[in-house]
Backbone as XML, in Angstrom:
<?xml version="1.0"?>
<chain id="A" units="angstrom">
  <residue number="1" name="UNK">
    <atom name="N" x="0.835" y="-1.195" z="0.000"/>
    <atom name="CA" x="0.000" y="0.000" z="0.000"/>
    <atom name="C" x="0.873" y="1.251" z="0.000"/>
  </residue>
  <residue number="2" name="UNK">
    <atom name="N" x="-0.127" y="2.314" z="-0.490"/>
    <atom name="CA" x="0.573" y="4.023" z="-0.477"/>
    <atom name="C" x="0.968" y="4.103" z="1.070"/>
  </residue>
  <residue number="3" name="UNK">
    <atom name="N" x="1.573" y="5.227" z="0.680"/>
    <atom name="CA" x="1.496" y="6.346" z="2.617"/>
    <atom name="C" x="0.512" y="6.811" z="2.786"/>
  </residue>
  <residue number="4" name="UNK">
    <atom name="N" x="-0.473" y="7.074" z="1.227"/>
    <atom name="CA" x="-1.671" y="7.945" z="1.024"/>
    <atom name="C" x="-2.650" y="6.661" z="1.594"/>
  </residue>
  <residue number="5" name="UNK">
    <atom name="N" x="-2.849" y="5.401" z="0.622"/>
    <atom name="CA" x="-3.773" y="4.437" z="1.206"/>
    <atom name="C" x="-3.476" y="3.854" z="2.944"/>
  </residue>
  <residue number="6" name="UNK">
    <atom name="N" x="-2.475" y="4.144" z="3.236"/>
    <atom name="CA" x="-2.108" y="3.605" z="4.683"/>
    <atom name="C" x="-2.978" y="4.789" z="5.616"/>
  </residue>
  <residue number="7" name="UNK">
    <atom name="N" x="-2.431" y="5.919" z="5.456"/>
    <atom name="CA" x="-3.542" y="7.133" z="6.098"/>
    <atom name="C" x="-4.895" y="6.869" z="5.584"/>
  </residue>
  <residue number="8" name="UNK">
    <atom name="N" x="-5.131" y="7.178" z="4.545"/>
    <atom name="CA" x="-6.799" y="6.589" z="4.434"/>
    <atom name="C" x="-7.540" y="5.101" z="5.560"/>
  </residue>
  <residue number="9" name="UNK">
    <atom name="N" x="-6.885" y="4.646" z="5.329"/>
    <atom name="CA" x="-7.150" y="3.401" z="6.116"/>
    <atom name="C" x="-7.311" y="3.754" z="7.966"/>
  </residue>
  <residue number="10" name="UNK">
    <atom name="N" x="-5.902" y="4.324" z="8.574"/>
    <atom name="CA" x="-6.012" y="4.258" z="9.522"/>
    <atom name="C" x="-6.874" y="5.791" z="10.197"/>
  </residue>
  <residue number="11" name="UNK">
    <atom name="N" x="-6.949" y="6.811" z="9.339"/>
    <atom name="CA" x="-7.791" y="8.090" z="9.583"/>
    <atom name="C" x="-9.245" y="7.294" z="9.743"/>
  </residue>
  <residue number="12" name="UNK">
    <atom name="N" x="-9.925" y="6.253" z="8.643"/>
    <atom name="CA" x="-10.236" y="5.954" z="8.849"/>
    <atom name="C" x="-11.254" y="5.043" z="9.809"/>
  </residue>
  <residue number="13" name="UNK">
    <atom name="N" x="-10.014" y="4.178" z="10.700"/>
    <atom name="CA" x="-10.973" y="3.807" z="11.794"/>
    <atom name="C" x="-11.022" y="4.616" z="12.795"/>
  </residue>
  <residue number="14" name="UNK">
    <atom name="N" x="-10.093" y="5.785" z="12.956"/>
    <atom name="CA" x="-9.438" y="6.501" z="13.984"/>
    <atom name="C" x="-11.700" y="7.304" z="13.552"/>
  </residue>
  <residue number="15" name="UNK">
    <atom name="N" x="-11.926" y="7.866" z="12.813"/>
    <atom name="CA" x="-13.325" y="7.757" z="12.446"/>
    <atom name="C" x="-14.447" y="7.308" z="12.709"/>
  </residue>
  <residue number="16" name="UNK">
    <atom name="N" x="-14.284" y="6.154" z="12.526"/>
    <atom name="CA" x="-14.930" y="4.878" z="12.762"/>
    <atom name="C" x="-15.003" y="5.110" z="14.231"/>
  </residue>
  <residue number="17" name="UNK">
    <atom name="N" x="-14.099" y="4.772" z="15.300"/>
    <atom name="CA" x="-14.242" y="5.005" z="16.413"/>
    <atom name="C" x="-15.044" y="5.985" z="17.226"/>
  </residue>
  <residue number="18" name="UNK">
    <atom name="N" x="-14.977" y="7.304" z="16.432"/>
    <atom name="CA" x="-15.639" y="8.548" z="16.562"/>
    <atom name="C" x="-14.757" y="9.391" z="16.966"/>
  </residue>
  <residue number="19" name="UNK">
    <atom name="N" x="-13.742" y="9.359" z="16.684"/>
    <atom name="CA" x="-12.749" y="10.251" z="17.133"/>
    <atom name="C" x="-12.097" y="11.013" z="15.856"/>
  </residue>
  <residue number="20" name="UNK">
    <atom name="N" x="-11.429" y="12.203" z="16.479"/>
    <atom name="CA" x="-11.167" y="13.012" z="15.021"/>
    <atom name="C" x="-9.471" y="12.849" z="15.683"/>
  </residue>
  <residue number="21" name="UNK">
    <atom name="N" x="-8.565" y="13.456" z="14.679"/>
    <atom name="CA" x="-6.791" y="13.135" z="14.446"/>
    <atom name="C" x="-6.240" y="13.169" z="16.051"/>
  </residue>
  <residue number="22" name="UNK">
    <atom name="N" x="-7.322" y="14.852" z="16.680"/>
    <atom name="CA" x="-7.000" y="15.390" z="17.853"/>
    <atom name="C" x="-6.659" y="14.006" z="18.853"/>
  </residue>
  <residue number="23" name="UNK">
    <atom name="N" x="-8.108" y="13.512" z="19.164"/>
    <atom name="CA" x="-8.639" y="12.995" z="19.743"/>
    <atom name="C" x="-6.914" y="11.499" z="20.315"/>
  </residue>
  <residue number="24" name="UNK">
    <atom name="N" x="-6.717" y="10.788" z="18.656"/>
    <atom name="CA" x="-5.872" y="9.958" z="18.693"/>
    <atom name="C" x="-4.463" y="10.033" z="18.995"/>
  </residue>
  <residue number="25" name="UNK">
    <atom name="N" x="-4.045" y="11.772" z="18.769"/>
    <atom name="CA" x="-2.905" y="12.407" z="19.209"/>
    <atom name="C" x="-2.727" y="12.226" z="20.702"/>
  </residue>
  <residue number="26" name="UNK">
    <atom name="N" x="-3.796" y="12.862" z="21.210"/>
    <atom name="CA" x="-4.117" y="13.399" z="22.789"/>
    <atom name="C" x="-4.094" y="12.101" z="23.839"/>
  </residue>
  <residue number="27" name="UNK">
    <atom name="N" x="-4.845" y="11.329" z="23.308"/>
    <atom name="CA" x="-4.979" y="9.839" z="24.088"/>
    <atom name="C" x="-4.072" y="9.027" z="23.947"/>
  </residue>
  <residue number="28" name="UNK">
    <atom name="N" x="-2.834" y="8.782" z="22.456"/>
    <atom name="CA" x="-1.627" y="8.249" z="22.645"/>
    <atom name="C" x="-0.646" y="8.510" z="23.457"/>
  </residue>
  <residue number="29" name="UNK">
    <atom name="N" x="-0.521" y="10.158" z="23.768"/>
    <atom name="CA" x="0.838" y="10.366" z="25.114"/>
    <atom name="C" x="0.074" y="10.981" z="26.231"/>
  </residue>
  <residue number="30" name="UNK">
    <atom name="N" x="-1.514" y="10.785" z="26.504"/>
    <atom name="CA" x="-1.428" y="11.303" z="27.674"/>
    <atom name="C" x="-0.636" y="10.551" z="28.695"/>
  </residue>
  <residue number="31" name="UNK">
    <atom name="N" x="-0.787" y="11.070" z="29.960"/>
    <atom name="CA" x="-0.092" y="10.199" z="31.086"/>
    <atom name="C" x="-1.386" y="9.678" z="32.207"/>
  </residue>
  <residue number="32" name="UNK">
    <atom name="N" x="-2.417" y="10.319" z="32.236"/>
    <atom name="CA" x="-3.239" y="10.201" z="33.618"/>
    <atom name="C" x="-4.649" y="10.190" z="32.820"/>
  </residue>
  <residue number="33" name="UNK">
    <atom name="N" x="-5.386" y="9.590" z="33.392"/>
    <atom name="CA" x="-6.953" y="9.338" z="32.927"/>
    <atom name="C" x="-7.915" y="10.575" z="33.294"/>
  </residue>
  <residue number="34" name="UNK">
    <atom name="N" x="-8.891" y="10.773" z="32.978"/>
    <atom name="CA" x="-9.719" y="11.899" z="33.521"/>
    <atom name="C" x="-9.888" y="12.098" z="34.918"/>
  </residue>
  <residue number="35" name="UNK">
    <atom name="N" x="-9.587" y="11.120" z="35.866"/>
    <atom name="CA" x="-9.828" y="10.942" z="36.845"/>
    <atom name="C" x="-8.722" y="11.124" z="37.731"/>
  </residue>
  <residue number="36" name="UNK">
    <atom name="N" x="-7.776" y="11.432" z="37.125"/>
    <atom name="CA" x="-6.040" y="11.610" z="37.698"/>
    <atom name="C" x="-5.314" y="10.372" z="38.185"/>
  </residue>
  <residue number="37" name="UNK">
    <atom name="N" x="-5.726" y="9.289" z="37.869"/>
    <atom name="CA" x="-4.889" y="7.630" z="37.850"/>
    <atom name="C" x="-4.353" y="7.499" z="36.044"/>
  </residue>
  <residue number="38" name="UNK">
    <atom name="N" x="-2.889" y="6.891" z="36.932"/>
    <atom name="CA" x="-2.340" y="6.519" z="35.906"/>
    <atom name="C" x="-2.748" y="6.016" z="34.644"/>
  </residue>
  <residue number="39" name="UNK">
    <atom name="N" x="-2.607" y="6.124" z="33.274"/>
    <atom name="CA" x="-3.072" y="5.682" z="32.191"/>
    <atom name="C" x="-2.235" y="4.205" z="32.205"/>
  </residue>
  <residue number="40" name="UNK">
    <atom name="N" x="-3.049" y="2.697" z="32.007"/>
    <atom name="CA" x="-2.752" y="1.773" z="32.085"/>
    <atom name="C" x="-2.668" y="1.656" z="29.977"/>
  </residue>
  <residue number="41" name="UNK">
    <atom name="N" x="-1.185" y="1.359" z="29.629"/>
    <atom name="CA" x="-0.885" y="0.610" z="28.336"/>
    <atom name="C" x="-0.459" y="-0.933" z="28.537"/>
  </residue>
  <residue number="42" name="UNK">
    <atom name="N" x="-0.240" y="-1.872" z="27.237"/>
    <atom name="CA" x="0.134" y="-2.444" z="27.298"/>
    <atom name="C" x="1.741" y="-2.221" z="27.126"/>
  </residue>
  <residue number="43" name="UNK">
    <atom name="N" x="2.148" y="-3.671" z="27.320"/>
    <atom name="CA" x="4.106" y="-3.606" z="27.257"/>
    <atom name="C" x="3.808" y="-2.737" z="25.360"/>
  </residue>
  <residue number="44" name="UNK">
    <atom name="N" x="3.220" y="-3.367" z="24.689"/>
    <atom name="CA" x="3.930" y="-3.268" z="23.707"/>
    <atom name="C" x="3.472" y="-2.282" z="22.776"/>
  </residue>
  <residue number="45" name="UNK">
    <atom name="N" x="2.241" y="-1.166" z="23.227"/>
    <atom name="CA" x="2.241" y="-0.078" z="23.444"/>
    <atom name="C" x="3.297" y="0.921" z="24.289"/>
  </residue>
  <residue number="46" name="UNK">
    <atom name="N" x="3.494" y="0.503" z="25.135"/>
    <atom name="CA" x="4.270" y="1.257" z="26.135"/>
    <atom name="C" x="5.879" y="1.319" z="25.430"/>
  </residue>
  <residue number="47" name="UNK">
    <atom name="N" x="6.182" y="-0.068" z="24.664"/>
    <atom name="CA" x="7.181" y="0.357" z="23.864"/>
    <atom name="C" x="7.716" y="1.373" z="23.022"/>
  </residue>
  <residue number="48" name="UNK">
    <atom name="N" x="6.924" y="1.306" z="22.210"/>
    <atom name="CA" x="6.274" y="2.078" z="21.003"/>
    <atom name="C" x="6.398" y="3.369" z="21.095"/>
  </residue>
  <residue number="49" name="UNK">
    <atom name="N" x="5.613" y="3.805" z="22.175"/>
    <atom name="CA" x="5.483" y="5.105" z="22.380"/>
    <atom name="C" x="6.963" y="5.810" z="23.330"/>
  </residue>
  <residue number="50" name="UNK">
    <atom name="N" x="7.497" y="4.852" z="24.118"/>
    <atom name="CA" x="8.916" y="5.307" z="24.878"/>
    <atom name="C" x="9.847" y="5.127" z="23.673"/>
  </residue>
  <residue number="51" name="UNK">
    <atom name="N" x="9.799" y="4.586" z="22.413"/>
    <atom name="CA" x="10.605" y="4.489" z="21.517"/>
    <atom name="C" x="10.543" y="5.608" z="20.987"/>
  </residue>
  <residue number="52" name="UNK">
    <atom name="N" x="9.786" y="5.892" z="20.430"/>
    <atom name="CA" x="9.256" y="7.439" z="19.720"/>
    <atom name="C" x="9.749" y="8.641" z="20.507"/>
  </residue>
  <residue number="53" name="UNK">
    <atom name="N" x="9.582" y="8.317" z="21.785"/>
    <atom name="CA" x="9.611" y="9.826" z="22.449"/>
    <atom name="C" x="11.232" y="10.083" z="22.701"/>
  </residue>
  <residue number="54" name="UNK">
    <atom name="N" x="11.798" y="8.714" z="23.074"/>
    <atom name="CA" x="13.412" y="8.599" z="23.168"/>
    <atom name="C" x="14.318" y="8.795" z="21.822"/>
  </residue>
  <residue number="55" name="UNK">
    <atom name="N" x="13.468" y="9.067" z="20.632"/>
    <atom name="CA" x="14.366" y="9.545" z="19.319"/>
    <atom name="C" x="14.300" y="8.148" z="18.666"/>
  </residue>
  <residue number="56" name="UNK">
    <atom name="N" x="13.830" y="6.879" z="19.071"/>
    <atom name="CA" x="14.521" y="6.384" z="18.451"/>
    <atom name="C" x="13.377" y="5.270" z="17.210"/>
  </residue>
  <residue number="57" name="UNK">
    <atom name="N" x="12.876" y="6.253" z="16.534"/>
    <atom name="CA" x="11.641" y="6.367" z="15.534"/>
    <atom name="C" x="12.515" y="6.957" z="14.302"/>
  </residue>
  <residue number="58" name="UNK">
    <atom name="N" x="11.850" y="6.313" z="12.784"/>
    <atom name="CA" x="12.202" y="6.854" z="11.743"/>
    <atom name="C" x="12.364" y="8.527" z="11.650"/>
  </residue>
  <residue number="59" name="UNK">
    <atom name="N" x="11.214" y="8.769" z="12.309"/>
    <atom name="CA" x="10.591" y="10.450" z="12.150"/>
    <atom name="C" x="10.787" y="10.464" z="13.689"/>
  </residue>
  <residue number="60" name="UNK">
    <atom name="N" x="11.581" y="11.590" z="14.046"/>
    <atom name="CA" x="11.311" y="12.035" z="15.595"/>
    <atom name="C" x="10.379" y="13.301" z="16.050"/>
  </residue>
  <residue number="61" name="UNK">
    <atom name="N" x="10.310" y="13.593" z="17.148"/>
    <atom name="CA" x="9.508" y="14.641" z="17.605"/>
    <atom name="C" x="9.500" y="15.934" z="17.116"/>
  </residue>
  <residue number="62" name="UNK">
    <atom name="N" x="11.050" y="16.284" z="16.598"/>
    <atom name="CA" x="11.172" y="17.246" z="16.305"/>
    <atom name="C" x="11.102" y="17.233" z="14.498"/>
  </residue>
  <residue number="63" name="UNK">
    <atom name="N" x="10.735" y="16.098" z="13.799"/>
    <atom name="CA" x="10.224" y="15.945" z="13.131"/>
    <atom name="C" x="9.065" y="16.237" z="12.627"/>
  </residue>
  <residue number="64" name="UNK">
    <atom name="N" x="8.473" y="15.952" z="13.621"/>
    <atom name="CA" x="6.900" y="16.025" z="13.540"/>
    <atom name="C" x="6.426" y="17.276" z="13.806"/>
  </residue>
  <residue number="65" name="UNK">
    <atom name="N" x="7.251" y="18.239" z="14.525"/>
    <atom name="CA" x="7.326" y="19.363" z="15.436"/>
    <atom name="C" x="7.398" y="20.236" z="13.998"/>
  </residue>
  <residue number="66" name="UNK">
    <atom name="N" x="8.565" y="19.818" z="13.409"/>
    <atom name="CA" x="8.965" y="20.821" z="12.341"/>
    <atom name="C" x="7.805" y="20.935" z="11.071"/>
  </residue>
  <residue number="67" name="UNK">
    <atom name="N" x="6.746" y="19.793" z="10.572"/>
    <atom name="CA" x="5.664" y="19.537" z="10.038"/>
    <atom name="C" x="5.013" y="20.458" z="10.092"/>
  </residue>
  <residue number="68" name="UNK">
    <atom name="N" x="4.305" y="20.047" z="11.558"/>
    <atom name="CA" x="3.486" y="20.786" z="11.789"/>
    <atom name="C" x="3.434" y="22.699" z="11.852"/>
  </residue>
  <residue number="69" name="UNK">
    <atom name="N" x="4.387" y="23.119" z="11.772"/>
    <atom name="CA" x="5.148" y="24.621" z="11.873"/>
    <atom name="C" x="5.292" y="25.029" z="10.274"/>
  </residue>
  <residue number="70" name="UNK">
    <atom name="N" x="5.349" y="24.065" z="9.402"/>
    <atom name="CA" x="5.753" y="24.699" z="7.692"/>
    <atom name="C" x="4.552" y="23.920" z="7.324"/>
  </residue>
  <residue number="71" name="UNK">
    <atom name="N" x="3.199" y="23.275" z="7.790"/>
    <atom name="CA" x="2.675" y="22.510" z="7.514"/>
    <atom name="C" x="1.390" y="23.905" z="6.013"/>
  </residue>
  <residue number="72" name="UNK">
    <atom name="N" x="1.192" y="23.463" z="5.018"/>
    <atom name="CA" x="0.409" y="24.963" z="4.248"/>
    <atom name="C" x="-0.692" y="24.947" z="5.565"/>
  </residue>
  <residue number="73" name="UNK">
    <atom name="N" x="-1.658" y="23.551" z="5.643"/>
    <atom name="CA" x="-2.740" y="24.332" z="5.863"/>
    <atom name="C" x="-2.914" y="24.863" z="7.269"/>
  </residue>
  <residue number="74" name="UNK">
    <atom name="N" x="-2.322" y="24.834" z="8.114"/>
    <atom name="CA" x="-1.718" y="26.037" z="9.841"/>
    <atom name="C" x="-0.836" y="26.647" z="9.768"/>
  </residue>
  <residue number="75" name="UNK">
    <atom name="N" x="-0.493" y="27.070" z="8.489"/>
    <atom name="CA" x="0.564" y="28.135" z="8.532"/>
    <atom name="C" x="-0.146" y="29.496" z="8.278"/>
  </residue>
  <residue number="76" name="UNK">
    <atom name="N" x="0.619" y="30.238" z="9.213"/>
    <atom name="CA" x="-0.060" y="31.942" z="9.445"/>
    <atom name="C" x="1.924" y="32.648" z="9.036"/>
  </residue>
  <residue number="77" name="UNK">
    <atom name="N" x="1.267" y="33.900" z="9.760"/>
    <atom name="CA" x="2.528" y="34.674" z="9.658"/>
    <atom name="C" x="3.197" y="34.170" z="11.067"/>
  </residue>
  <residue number="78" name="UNK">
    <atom name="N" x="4.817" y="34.573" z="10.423"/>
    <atom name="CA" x="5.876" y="34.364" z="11.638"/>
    <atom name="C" x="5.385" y="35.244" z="12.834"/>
  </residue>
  <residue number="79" name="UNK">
    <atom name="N" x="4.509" y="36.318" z="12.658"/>
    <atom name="CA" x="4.083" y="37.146" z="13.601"/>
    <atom name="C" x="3.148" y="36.945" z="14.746"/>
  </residue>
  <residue number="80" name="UNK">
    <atom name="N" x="2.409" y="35.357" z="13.954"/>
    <atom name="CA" x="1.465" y="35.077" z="15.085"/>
    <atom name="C" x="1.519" y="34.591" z="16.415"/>
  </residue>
  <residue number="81" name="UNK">
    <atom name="N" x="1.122" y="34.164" z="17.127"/>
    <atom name="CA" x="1.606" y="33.239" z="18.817"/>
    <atom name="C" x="1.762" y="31.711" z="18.001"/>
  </residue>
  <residue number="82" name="UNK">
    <atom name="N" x="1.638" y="31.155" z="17.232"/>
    <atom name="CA" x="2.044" y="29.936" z="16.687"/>
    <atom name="C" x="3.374" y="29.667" z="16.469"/>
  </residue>
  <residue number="83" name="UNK">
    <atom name="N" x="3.825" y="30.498" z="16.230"/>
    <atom name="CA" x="5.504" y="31.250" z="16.035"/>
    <atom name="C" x="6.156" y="31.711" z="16.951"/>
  </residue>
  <residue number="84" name="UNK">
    <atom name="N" x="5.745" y="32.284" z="17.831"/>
    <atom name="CA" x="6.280" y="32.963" z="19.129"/>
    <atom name="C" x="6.584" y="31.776" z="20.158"/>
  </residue>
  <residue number="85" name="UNK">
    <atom name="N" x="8.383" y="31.894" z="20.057"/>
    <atom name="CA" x="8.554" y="31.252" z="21.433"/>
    <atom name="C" x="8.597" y="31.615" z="22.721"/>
  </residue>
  <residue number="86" name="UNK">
    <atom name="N" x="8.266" y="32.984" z="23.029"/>
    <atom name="CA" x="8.009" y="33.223" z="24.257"/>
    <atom name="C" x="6.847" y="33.397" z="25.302"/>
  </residue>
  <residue number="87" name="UNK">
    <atom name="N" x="5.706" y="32.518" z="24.448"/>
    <atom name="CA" x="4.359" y="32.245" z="24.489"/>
    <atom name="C" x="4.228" y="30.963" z="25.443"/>
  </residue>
  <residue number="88" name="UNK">
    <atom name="N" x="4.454" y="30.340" z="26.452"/>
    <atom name="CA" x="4.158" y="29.305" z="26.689"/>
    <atom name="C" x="3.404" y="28.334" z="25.531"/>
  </residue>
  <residue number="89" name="UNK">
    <atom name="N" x="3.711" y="27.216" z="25.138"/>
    <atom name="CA" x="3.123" y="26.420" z="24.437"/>
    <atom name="C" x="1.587" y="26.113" z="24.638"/>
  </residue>
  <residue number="90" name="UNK">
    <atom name="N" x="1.305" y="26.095" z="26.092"/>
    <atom name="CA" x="-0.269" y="25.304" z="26.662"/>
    <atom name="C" x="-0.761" y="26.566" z="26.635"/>
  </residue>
  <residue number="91" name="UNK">
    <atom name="N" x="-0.542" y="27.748" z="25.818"/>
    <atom name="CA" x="-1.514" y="28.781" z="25.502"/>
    <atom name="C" x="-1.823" y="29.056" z="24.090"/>
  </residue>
  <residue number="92" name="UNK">
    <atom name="N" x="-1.180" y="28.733" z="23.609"/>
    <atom name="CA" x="-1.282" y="28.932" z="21.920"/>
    <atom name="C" x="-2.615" y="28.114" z="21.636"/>
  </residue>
  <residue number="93" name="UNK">
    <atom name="N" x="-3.283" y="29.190" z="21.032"/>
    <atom name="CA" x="-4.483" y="28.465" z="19.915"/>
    <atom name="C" x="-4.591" y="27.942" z="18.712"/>
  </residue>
  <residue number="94" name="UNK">
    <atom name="N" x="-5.268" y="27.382" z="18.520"/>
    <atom name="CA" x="-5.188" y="27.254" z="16.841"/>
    <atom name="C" x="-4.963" y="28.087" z="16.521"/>
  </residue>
  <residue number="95" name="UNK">
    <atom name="N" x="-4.472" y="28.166" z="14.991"/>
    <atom name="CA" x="-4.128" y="28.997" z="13.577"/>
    <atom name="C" x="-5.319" y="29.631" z="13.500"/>
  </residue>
  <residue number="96" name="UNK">
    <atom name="N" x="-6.504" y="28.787" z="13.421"/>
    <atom name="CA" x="-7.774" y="29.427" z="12.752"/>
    <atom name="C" x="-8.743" y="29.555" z="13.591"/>
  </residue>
  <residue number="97" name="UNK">
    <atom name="N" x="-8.191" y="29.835" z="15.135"/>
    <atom name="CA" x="-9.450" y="30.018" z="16.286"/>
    <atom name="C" x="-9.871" y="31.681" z="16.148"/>
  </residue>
</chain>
């Protein structure tokens, strides 16, 4: 399969589920449940995701980091708080809020 049919597929159930991209982002690295107890993974989830976060993934964080920043469709001006590093991160809004 494509990279294109592989995303189709897995946007897909990520869909199916009822969840939108956010949703599957947010719930892969949280750490704590709504309830403030630990988020229980499996080993081989738990791999996966300590692999990724430790660099040691095809694409790393700052990979993904850099995407999302030159990405066309959330790109604004260098002028906006999307751009600004002296913004705390957990304040920045969307591009298009």
């Amino acid at each position: 399969k494509t990279i294109q049919q592989k995303l189709t597929d897995i946007l897909g159930l990520v869909s199916d589920c009822g969840w939108g991209l956010s949703h599957l982002v947010y719930y892969m690295f949280r750490n704590k449940n709504d309830d403030g107890t630990a988020v229980i993974r499996t080993h081989s989830y738990s791999n996966k995701v300590q692999k990724f976060l430790a660099g040691g993934s095809k694409y790393t964080t700052a990979d993904i980091i850099h995407a999302w920043y030159t990405h066309k469709d959330g790109r604004s001006t260098a002028s906006e708080p999307m751009f600004n590093t002296s913004k705390p991160y957990t304040e920045v809004k969307p591009v298009r809020a």
